[in-house]
C-alpha positions, -999 to 999 in steps of 0.1 A, spaced: 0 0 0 17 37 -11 12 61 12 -1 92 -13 7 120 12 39 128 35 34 116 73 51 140 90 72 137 122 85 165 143 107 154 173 133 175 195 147 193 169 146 167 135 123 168 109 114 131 99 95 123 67 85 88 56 83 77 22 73 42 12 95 49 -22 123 62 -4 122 35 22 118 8 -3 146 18 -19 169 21 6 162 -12 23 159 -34 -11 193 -13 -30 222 -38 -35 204 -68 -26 184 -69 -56 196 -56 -94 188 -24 -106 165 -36 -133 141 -57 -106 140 -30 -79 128 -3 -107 102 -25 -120 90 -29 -87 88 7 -81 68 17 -115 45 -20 -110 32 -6 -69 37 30 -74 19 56 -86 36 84 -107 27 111 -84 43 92 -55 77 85 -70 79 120 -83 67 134 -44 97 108 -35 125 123 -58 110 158 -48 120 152 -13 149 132 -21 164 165 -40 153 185 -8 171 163 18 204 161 -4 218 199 2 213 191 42 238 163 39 267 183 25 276 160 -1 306 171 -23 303 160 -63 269 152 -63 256 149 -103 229 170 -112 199 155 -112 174 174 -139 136 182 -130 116 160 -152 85 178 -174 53 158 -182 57 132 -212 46 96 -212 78 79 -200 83 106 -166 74 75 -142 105 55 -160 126 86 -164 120 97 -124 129 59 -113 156 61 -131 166 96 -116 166 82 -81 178 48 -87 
C-alpha cells in the first residue's frame, strides 16, 4: 500500500518524513539488481508518489553536504516521466 501523502514527524529538533518509495529503496538497493528493484517501483507506485519521492529526495540532499553530487534534472510531463523519475533516483 503507497502512502499518497507525507506523514510528517517533528521530534526535538529533526524533521522526519516517511516515504514508502524512499524506504523501499533504501532497504531493497544492493540486494536486488537495478533492473528488478525499478520495476518494482513503477509495477506498486503511482507516478505522483515516486515523483513526491525524488522531490524530497532532491530536498534532503543539500542538508547532507555531499561534495560532487551529479545534477539531477527536473523531469517535465511526457509519457515515459514515471521510468525517467525511477531512473533519476535509482
Amino acid at each position: 500500500m503507497c502512502i499518497t501523502l507525507p506523514k510528517w514527524v517533528k521530534m526535538a529538533a529533526i524533521e522526519l518524513i516517511l516515504n514508502d518509495v524512499l524506504c523501499f529503496l533504501k532497504c531493497t538497493f544492493g540486494k536486488i539488481a537495478t533492473k528488478p528493484l525499478k520495476s518494482s517501483i513503477l509495477d506498486f507506485s503511482k507516478t505522483d508518489v515516486i515523483c513526491w519521492a525524488k522531490a524530497q529526495l532532491l530536498h534532503d540532499i543539500p542538508q547532507l553536504n555531499l561534495n560532487d553530487f551529479p545534477h539531477i534534472p527536473d523531469r517535465r510531463a511526457n509519457n515515459d516521466k514515471a521510468v525517467q523519475v525511477v531512473g533519476d533516483i535509482s
